[in-house]
N, C-alpha and C positions, 0 to 999 in steps of 0.2 A: 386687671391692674387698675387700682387709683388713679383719677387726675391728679391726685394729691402726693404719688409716692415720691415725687422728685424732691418734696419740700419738709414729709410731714413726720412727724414723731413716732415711735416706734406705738403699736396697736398691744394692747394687753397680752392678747396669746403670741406675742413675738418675744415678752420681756424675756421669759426664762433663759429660752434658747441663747440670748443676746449676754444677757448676764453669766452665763457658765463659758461664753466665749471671752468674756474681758475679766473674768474674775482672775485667771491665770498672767494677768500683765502685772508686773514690777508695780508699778503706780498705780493701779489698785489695788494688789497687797501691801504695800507702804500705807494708803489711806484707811484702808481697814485696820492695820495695825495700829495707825494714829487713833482712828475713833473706837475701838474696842480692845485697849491694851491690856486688857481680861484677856479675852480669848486667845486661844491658838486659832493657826492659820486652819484648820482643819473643821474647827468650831463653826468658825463667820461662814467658811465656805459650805457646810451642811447646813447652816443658817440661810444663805444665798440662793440653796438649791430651790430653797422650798417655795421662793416667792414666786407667783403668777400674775402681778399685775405691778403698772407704773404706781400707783397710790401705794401698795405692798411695801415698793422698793424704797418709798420716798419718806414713807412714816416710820420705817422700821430699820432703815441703813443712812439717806441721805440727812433726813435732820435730826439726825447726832452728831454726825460730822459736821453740819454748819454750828450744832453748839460749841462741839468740841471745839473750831477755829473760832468762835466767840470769845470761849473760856481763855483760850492760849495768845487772840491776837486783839485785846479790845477790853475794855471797862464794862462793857453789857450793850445790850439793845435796848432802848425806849423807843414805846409808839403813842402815836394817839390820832384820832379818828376813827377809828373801825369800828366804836360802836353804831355809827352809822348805818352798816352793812348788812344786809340780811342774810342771812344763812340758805345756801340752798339756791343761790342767784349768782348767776354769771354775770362779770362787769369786765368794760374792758380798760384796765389800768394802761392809763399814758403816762411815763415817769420821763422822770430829769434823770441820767445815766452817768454814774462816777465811777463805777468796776465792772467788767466784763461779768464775770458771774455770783460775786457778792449780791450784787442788787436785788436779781431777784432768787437766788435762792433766801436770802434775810426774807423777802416777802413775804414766801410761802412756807418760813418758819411759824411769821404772824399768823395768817392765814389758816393754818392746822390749827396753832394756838387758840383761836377764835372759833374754832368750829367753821371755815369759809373756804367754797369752791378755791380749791388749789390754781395758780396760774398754766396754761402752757406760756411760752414765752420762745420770742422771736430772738434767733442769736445769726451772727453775718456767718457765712460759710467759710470767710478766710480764719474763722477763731478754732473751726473743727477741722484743719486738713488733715491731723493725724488719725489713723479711722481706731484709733481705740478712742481718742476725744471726742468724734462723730457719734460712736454709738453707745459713749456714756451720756452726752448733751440727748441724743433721740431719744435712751431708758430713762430720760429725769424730763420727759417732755417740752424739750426744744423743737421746734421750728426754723428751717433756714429762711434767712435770707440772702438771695443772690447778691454775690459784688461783683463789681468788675465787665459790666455788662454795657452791651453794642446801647445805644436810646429803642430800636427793635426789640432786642430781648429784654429789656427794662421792661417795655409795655406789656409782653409777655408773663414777665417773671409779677409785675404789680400787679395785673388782673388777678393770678393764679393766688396770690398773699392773700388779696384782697378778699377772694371766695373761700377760702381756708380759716380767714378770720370768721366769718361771717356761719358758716361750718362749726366752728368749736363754739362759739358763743349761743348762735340763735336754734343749732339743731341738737349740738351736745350737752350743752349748759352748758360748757365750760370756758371759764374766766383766761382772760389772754392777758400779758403783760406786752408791750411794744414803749420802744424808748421813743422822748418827742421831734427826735433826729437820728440821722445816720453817725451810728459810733458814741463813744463817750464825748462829754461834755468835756474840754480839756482846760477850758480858760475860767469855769465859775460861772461863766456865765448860761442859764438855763433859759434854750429860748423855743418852742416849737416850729418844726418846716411844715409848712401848709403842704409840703408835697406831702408829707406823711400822711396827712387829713387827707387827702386829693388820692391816696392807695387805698387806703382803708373804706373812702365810699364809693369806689369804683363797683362794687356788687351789688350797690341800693338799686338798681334795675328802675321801674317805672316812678317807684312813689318819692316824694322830697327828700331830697339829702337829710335835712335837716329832721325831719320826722325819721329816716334810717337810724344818723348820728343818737336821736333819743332812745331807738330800742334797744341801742346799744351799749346804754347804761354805763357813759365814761365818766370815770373816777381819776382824778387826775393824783399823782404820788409825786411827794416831796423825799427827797433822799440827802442825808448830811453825814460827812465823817469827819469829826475832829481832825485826824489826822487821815491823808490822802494819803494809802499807802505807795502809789503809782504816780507820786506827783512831780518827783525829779526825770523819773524817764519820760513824764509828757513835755518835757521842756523843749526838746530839741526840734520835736514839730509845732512847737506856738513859736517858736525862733525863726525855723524854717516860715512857718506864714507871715512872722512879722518883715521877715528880708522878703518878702515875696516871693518867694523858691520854691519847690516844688520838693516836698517831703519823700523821702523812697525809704521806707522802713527796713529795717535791717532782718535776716530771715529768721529768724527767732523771736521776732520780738514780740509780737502778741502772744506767744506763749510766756514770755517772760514777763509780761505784764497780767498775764493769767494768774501766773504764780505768784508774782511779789503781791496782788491784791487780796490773795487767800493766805499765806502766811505775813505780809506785813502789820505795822501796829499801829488801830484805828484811835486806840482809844474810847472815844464816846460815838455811838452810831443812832439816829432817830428816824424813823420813818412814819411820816405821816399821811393819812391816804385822805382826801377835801372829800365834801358832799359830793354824788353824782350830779352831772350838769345840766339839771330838768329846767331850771329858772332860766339859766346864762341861754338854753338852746331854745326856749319856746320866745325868747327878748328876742334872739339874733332872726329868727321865723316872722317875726313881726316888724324887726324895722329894717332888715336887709332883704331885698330881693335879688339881686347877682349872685349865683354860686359862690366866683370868687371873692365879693365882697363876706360872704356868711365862714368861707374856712378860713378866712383872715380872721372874722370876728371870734369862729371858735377857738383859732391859736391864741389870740387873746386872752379868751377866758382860762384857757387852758394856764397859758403864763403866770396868770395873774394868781389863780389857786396854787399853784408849784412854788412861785413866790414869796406869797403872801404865810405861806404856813411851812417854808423851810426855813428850820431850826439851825440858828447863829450859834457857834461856839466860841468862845474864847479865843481862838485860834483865828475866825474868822476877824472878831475886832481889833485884834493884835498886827495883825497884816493889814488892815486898815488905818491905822494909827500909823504904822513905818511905812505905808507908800505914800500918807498925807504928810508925814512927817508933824501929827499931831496929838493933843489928848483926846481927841473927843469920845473915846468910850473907854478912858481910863478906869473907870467906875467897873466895867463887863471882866474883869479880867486880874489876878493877882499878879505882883511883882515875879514868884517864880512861873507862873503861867508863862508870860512874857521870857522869861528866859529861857525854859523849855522850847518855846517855837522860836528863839534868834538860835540855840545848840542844834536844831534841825537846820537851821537854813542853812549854817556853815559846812554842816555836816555832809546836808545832799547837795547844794552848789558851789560854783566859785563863786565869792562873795567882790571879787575883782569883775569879774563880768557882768555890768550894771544892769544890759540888756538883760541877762538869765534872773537875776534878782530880784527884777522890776514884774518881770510874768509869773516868776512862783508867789510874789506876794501878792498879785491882781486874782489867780487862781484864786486866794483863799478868800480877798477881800473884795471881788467882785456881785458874791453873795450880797454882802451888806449894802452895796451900793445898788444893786437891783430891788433890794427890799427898801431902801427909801425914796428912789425914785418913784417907785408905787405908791408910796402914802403920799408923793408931795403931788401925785396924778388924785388922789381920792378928794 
C-alpha cells in the first residue's frame, strides 16, 4: 500500500476498471450525451472501454466536454504567457481560484493545446463526498485535500501533500496546480496564505527552502471571468464575514456551486500563466535570511505576477465606477456593456439590500483596485 493512497489520484492501470464503474451513472451519461450528441449511448461507452490511461481519458473524453461548456456557456477562452513554457517540464502552477473545477480543467485545455505536461491538481475533500465525484475528480487527476482537521491531523495531513507534491513534480514530471489559498477567492480579492508556501516546503528536507522553492519551477496563474457565474451564491458568506458570523453552508451547496460554475454564463474567460519565479527567488535568497521573512516575500511576488497580468474586463470597470459612484474608466466599457452588468445585478440580488450590493460590486471591482494599488507601489 501507498503512503500516498489516502490522498492520491487514481494510477494508470486502475483508470479502466474505474471508468466502466462510473460510466453507468446518470451524470455521466448526461455528460457524455452533452459532449458527444453524435453518438449513442452504446458508441461512447465502447469508446470508454478502450481507454487505459488518465491522459487517454483526458485528451479523448474530458477536453471535449470542457469545449463543449465553452462553446454553450462563454464567448471563448483567451491566453497568453505560455510561450514561455517548455515542453516536457513540470511546473508548479500557484493560481488565483474563481470555480471549483473550471479553473483547472480550462488550464489543461491550454496545456494540451500547447503541447505541455498536463496539471494534477489539488481539490478539498468536502467537493468529492459523492463517491461517483471522488472517482471522476481521482480519473481526471485530482488530489485531495483534507478539511476539517484536528491542528494534529493538519500536520499530518500537510506533510503527506507536501511529499506528494514534491512526488509528481521532482520524480514524475508531472506539473501540479494548487490554488494560493484555501477554497475560492470569494471577494476579488487574489491574495496568497504563506501557510500554503509553509506546506508545500515542508519536504525541502536538508537543503534551503529557497533553493527547494526554485526546483520547483513556480509559475504563478492569473485567472478572470467576465461574468462569475457563482457570484450571487458567494454572497451570503462575504455577508456572513462581514456581520462576523460564522458561515454554516447549506448541504448541497458546493455541489451547487459545482454546477452552476460549469453550466453558468462566463462570457469572456483569460488565463494567463507569468514567467517562472527564477529572479523573484534567487532576490528573496539574498536579501532575506528568516524563513518566515523569504514565504512572506515569495507570497509577494507571487501576488504581484497573479495581479499584475490579471486581465480587467469591462464588467470589472463597470463595478468600479458604481461602487465609486464615478467615471473614471468610462472610456473601458460601452453604454450597453454597462447595462448588461446593472440587468445582472437586479437579476441575481436585491438591489434594496445595500449590504448585498455593495459585496457583489467589490467582488468584481476589487480586481481593479488591487491592480492599481500595485502600480502606485511600482
Amino acid at each position: 500500500m501507498s503512503k500516498f493512497d489516502s490522498i492520491r489520484h487514481y494510477d494508470d492501470q486502475e483508470v479502466n476498471e474505474v471508468l466502466q464503474q462510473i460510466s453507468k451513472h446518470p451524470m455521466v451519461k448526461t455528460l457524455m450525451a452533452f459532449t458527444f450528441p453524435d453518438k449513442t449511448e452504446e458508441q461512447w461507452m465502447a469508446e470508454l472501454s478502450k481507454v487505459k490511461s488518465i491522459q487517454q481519458f483526458q485528451e479523448d473524453f474530458v477536453y471535449y466536454s470542457i469545449l463543449r461548456i465553452l462553446e454553450k456557456s462563454s464567448n471563448g477562452l483567451t491566453t497568453s504567457g505560455f510561450e514561455h513554457l517548455k515542453k516536457d517540464t513540470a511546473y508548479l502552477y500557484i493560481s488565483n481560484h474563481r470555480d471549483i473545477l473550471m479553473d483547472t480543467s480550462l488550464l489543461n485545455v491550454v496545456l494540451k493545446d500547447n503541447g505541455l505536461v498536463m496539471t494534477a491538481s489539488a481539490i478539498g475533500d468536502n467537493l468529492v463526498q459523492k463517491s461517483f465525484l471522488l472517482a471522476l475528480a481521482k480519473v481526471n487527476r485530482n488530489f485531495l485535500v483534507r478539511r476539517g482537521l484536528t491542528p494534529r491531523e493538519l500536520l499530518e495531513s500537510s506533510k503527506l501533500m507536501s511529499e506528494y507534491i514534491n512526488h509528481l513534480l521532482l520524480e514524475e514530471n508531472r506539473s501540479v496546480w494548487i490554488a494560493q489559498r484555501e477554497g475560492r477567492t470569494k471577494d476579488g480579492n487574489d491574495a496568497t496564505h504563506q501557510g500554503v508556501l509553509k506546506m508545500i516546503g515542508m519536504a525541502h528536507e536538508e537543503e534551503d527552502i529557497m533553493d527547494y522553492f526554485k526546483k520547483m519551477k513556480i509559475a504563478p496563474v492569473s485567472i478572470s471571468y467576465e461574468y462569475d457565474p457563482t457570484d450571487a451564491l458567494k454572497m451570503p458568506q462575504l455577508i456572513a464575514r462581514a456581520k462576523d458570523e460564522v458561515y454554516i453552508k447549506e448541504r448541497n451547496e458546493d455541489f451547487v456551486n459545482l454546477y452552476s460554475g460549469i453550466v453558468g454564463q462566463k462570457r469572456g474567460i483569460h488565463i494567463h500563466v507569468g514567467k517562472v519565479l527564477d529572479e523573484e527567488i534567487d532576490e528573496i535568497k539574498r536579501t532575506e535570511s528568516k524563513p518566515n521573512k523569504q514565504l512572506q516575500a515569495l507570497a509577494n511576488a507571487i501576488d504581484k505576477s497573479i495581479i499584475s497580468n490579471y486581465y480587467l474586463w469591462p464588467t470589472n470597470y463597470i463595478a468600479y465606477d458604481m461602487m465609486t459612484n464615478t467615471n473614471t474608466f468610462v472610456d473601458k466599457y460601452t453604454e450597453k456593456e454597462k447595462q448588461l452588468f446593472e440587468r445582472r445585478l437586479e437579476l441575481r440580488v436585491n438591489k434594496d439590500e445595500k449590504m448585498v450590493v455593495s459585496n457583489f460590486l467589490a467582488m468584481y471591482a476589487n480586481p481593479v483596485i488591487n491592480k492599481m494599488k500595485l502600480q502606485d507601489e511600482q
